[in-house]
N, C-alpha and C positions, 0 to 999 in steps of 0.2 A: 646423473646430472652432476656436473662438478659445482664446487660449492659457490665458485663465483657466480657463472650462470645461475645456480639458484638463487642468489642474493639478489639478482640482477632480477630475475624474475620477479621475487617476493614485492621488492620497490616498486616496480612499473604495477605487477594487480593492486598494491594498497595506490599508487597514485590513482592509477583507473578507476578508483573507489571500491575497493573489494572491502567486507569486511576480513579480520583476524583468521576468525573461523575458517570463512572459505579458501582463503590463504591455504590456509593449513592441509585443506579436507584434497586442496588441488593439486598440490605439491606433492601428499604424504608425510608431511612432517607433522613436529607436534607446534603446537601453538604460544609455548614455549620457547622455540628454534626462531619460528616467526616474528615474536616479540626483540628477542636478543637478538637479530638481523635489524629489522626497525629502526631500536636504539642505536645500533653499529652506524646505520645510514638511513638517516631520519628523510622521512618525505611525510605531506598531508596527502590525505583523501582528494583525490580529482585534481594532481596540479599537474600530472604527466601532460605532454602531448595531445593531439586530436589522435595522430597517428599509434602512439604506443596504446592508446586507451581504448583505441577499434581491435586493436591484435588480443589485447588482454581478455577484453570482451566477448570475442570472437570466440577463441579460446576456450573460456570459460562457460562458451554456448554449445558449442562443439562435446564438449565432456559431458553435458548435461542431457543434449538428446540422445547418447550412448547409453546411459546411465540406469536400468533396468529398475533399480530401487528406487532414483527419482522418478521414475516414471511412477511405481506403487504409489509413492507420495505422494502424487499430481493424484493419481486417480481416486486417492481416499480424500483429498479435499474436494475433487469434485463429490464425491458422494456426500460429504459434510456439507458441500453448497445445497447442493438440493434439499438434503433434510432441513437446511436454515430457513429455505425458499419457504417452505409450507409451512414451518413457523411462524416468519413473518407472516401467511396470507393468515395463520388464524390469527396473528395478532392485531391486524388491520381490521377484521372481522370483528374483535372486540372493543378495538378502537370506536369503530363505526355504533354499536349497541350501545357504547355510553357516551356518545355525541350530544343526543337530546339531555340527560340527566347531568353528564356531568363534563360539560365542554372543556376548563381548565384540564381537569386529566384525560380527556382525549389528546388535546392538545401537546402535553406531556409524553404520551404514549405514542402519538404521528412522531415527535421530533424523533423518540428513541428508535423508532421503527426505522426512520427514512436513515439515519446514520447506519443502522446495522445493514442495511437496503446496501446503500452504496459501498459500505465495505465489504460486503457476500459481493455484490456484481467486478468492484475491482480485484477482488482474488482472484474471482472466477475467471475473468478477463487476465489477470497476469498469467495462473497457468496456461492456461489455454494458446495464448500467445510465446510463453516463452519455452514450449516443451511440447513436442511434437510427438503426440504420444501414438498415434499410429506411425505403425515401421516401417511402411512402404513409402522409400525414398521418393518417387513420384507423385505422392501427394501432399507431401512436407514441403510448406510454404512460407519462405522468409521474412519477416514480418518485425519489424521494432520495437523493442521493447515500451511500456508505456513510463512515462517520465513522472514521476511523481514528485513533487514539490512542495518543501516542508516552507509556509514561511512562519514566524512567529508573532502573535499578536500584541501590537500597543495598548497603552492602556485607553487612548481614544476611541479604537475598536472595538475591547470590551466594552466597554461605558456606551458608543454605537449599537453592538447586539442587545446590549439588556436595554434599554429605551426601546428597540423592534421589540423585545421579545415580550413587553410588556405592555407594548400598544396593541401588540395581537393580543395579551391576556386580556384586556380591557373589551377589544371587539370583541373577543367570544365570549366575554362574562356579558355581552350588553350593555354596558357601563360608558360606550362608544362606537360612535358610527363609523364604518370603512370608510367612509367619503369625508369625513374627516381625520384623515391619518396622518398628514401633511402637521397639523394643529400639533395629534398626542405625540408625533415621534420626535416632536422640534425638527424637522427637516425645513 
C-alpha cells in the first residue's frame, strides 16, 4: 500500500471511530506510524461520512471473521461468560439467604450482581453478534453491531440516584412504606 493511501485509510478508520490500536493491528503498522499520520492530518473520532464510515466498518468486519485467533478470543470469552454466569447464580443464592437477616447488604449485593449481570450478557451479546465463529459461510448471518452509548451524568442525576437509592434503603430497612415512595424520594 503506498503511503498516501495509507494515510488516507488511517484518517477515514480514526473518523469511522476506530481506536489507535486497531488502526495499527489493521494496517500493520506500528502505532507510532498511526499517531505521526494523525498529527500530519488531524481528524476526530466519528466525523467521517455515513458512506466512508460503512466501508471502514465493513472492512474491519470483514478481517475480523477471517481472523482465526479472534475467533480463540471470542471463544475464551464465551467460556469466561459462562463460568461468570454460575457465579453470579450463587451469588444471587446468597443474596437471597441474607434477605431476611440482613436486607441493606442484600440490597448492596442485588445492585452488584445485576450490573455485573448486564455487562456478562452485553459481552456476550457483542461477541456473539459481531464474530461469526462458525465457518460455514451459509449460516453466517449479518446482523448490526449493538450501539452502546456513553452519556455522562449531572450532578442532578446523581443527587436523583442517591435520594432512589436511599428511599429503597429506607423501604428494606422498614423505616418506610413502598406506598409511600412518592413522600421519601421527593418526587
Amino acid at each position: 500500500m503506498k503511503s498516501a493511501e495509507r494515510n488516507k485509510q488511517i484518517v477515514i478508520m480514526r473518523a469511522a471511530g476506530h481506536n489507535i490500536l486497531d488502526i495499527a493491528r489493521s494496517l500493520g503498522a506500528s502505532v507510532s506510524t498511526i499517531q505521526r499520520t494523525l498529527r500530519k492530518h488531524p481528524t476526530s473520532k466519528g466525523v467521517a461520512s455515513k458512506a466512508l464510515i460503512e466501508a471502514a466498518r465493513e472492512e474491519l468486519l470483514d478481517s475480523v471473521r477471517g481472523d482465526d485467533q479472534v475467533r480463540t478470543i471470542a471463544a475464551a470469552s464465551t467460556r469466561t461468560a459462562l463460568v461468570l454466569s454460575e457465579k453470579l447464580q450463587l451469588a444471587v443464592i446468597a443474596a437471597l439467604d441474607i434477605l431476611d437477616t440482613d436486607p441493606s447488604k442484600a440490597l448492596l449485593m442485588s445492585r452488584a450482581i445485576n450490573g455485573l449481570a448486564n455487562a456478562n450478557r452485553l459481552s456476550a451479546e457483542a461477541i456473539r453478534s459481531s464474530i461469526a465463529i462458525d465457518t460455514s459461510p451459509a449460516e453466517v448471518i449479518e446482523r448490526e453491531l449493538p450501539v452502546i452509548v456513553i452519556e455522562g451524568l449531572t450532578d442532578d442525576d446523581v443527587a436523583k440516584m442517591r435520594a432512589e437509592q436511599r428511599a429503597e434503603e429506607l423501604i428494606m430497612s422498614g423505616q418506610a412504606n413502598p406506598n409511600d415512595d412518592a413522600e421519601v424520594t421527593g418526587s
